[in-house]
C-alpha positions as CSV (number, residue, x, y, z in Angstrom):
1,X,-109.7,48.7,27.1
2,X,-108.0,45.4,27.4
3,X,-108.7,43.8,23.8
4,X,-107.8,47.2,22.4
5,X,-104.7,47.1,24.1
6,X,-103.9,43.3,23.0
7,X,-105.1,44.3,19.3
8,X,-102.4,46.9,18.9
9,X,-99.7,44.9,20.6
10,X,-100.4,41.8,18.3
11,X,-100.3,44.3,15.2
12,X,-97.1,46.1,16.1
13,X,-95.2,42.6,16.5
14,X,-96.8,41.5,12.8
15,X,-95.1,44.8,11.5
16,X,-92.0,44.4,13.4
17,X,-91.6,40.6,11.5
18,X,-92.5,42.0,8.2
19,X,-90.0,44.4,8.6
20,X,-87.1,42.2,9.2
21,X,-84.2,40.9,6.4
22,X,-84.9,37.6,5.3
23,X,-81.1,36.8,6.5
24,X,-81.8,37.4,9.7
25,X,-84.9,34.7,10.1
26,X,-83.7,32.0,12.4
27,X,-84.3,29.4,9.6
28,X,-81.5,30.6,7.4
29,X,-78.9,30.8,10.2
30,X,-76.9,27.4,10.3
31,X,-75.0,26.2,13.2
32,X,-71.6,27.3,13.7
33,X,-71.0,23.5,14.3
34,X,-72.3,22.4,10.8
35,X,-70.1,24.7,8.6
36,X,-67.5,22.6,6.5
37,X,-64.4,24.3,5.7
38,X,-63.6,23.4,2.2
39,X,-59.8,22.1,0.8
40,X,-57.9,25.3,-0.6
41,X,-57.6,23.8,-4.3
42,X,-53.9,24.3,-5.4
43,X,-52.7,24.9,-9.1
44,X,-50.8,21.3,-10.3
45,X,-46.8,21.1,-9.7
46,X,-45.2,22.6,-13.0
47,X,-42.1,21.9,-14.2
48,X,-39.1,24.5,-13.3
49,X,-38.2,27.3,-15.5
50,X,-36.2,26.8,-18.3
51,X,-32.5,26.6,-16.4
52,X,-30.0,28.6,-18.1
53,X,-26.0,27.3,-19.1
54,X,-25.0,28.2,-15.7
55,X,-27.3,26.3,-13.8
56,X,-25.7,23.4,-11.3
57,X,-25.6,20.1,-11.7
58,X,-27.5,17.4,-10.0
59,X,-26.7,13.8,-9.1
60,X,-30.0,11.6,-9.4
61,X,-30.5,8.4,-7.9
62,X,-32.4,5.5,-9.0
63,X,-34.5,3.0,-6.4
64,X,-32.0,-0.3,-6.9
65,X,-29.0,2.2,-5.9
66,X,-27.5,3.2,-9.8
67,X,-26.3,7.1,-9.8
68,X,-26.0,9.3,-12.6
69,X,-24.7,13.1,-12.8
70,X,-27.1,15.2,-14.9
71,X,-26.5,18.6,-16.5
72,X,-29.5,20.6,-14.3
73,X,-32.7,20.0,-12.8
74,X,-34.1,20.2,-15.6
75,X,-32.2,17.3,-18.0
76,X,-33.3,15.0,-14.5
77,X,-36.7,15.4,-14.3
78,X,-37.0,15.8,-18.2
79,X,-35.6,11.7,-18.1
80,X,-38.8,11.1,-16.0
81,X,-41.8,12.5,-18.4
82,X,-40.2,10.9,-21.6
83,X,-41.7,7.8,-21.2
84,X,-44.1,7.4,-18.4
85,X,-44.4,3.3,-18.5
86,X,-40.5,3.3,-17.6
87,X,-39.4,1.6,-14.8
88,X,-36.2,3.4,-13.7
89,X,-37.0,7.2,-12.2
90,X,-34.6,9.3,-10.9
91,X,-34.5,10.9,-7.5
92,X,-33.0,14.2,-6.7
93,X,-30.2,12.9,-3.7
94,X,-27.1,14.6,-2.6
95,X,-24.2,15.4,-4.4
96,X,-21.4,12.7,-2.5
97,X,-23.8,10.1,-3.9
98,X,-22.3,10.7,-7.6
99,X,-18.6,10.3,-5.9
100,X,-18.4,7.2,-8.5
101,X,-19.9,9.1,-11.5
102,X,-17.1,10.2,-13.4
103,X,-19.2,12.8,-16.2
104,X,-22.9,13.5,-17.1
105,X,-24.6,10.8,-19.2
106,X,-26.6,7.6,-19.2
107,X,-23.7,6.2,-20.0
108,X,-21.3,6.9,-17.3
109,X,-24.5,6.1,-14.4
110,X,-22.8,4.1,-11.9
111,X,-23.2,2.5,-8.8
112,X,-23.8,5.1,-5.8
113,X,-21.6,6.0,-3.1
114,X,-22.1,4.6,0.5
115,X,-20.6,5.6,3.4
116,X,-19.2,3.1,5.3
117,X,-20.9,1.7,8.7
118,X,-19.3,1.1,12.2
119,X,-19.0,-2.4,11.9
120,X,-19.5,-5.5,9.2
121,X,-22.5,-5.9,7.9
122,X,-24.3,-9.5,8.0
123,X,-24.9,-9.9,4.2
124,X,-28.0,-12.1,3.2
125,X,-26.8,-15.4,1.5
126,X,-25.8,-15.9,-1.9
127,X,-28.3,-17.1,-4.3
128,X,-26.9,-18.8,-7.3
129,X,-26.7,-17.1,-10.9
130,X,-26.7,-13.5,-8.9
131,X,-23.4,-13.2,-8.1
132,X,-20.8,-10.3,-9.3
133,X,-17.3,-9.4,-10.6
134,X,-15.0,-7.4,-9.0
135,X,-12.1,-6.1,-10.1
136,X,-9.2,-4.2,-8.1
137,X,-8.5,-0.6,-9.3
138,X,-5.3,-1.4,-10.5
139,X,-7.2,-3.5,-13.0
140,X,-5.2,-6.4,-12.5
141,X,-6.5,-8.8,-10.6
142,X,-10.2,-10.1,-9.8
143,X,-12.6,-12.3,-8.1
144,X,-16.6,-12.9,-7.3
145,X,-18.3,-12.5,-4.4
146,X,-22.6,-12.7,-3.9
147,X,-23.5,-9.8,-3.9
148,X,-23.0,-5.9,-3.1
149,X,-23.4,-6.1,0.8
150,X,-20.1,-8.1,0.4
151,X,-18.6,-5.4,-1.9
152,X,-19.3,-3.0,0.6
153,X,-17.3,-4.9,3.5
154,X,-14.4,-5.6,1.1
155,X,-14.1,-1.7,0.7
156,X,-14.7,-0.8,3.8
157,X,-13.3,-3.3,6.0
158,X,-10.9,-4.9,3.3
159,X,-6.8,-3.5,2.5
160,X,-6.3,-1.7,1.2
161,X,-9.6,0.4,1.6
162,X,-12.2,1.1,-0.8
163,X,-10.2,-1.1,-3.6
164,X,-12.6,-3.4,-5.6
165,X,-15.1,-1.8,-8.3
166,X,-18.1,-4.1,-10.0
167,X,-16.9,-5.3,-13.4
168,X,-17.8,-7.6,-16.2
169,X,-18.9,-10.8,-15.1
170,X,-17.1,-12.9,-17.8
171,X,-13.6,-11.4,-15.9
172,X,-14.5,-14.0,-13.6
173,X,-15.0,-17.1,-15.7
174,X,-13.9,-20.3,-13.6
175,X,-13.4,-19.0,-10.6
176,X,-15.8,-19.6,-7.4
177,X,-17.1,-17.9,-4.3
178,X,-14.4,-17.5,-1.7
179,X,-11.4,-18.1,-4.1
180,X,-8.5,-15.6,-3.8
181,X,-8.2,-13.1,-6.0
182,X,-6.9,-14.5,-9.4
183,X,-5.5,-12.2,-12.7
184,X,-8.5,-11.1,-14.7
185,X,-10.5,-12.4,-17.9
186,X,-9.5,-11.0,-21.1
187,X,-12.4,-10.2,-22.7
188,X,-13.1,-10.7,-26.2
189,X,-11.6,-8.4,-28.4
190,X,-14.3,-7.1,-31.3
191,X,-12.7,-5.6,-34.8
192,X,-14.5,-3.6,-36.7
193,X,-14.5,-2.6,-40.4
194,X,-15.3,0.6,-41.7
195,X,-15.7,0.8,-45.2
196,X,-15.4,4.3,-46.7
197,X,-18.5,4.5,-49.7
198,X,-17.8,5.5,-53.2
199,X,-19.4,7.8,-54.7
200,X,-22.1,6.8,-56.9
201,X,-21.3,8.1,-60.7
202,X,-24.1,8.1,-63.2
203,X,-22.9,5.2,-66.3
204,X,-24.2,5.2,-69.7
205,X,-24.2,1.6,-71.0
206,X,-25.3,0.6,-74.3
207,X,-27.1,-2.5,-75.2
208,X,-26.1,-4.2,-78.5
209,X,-28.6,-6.8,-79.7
210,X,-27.4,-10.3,-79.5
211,X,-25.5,-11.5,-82.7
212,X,-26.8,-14.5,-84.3
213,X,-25.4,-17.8,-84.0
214,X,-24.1,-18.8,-87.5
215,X,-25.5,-21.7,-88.8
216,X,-24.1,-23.9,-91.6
217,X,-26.5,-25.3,-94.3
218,X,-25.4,-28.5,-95.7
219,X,-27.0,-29.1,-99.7
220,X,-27.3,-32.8,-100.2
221,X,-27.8,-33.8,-103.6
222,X,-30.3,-36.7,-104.1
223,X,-29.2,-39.2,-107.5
224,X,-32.5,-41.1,-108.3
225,X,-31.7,-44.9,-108.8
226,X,-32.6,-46.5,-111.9
């Protein structure tokens, strides 16, 4: 009565495995531990619509401090992907940074704005051949200092306030570090000649063949000697 009992017990749990999913086996089910959450793969950063006339424009700004007003977004970020082996990129920065750009253009890129600090800054030494020309904004008089940490304090901390603007450096031919302010360099005046062009008209020229030189025959008349 016993085995009889144990036959039909070990039968009924072989049917009761057979009839389980194969999903449900304990060697498909992984860990909750072991399962990796994958990155959420993003489409690449594409360029901005196509801004219409009325979009705003930007001020970009370059890593060495140079500012230049562009049209839109666009125009800015379009001066990136022309040529990718270029050195200067432009940086999307506030608007007051372009408060020395007069108009749009890679022309009319200036030197950026800078607010002015509490105190004088301590300016790094001058290193000879680096230093610049600055001229007053009356344009009349100039002088060199070593670099742009010193035009900052001149503008800042200098009177009148916010006076001097970078300039040619051939304004300040002879003149040395810490000399007053002296009239500036004339620079060298360059003419030049435009020449309207003629219009080309078609010619007809004839060719006559070369005369011939005259020549002059002389007749000598030989007497025989007797």
């Amino acid at each position: 009565m016993q085995l009889t009992t144990l036959i039909v017990s070990v039968l009924g749990l072989g049917l009761l495995l057979l009839q389980m999913p194969a999903s449900a086996t304990p060697a498909t089910i992984a860990p909750t531990n072991l399962i990796a959450t994958l990155p959420t793969i993003r489409p690449p950063c594409l360029l901005p619509p196509v801004c219409a006339a009325r979009s705003p424009r930007v001020c970009g700004r370059t890593s060495d401090g140079m500012c230049r007003r562009f049209h839109n977004i666009c125009e800015l970020l379009e001066a990136n992907g022309r040529n990718p082996f270029v050195t200067m990129r432009w940086t999307h920065t506030p608007r007051k940074d372009c408060r020395r750009v007069r108009e749009t253009g890679a022309q009319h890129a200036y030197w950026c704005y800078q607010d002015c600090p509490n105190r004088t800054v301590v300016c790094p030494r001058p290193t000879e051949g680096q230093e610049i020309c600055i001229r007053s904004r009356n344009h009349q008089v100039c002088k060199l200092i070593a670099n742009r940490c010193q035009l900052l304090n001149n503008n800042c901390f200098g009177t009148p306030r916010d006076n001097w603007r970078q300039t040619d450096r051939r304004r300040c031919i002879q003149m040395q570090l810490g000399d007053k302010p002296h009239a500036c360099r004339q620079l060298p005046s360059i003419e030049v000649t435009i020449r309207p062009l003629l219009p080309t008209s078609s010619r007809t020229t004839t060719t006559e063949p070369p005369k011939d030189h005259e020549t002059t025959t002389t007749l000598r008349s030989t007497t025989g000697r007797s």
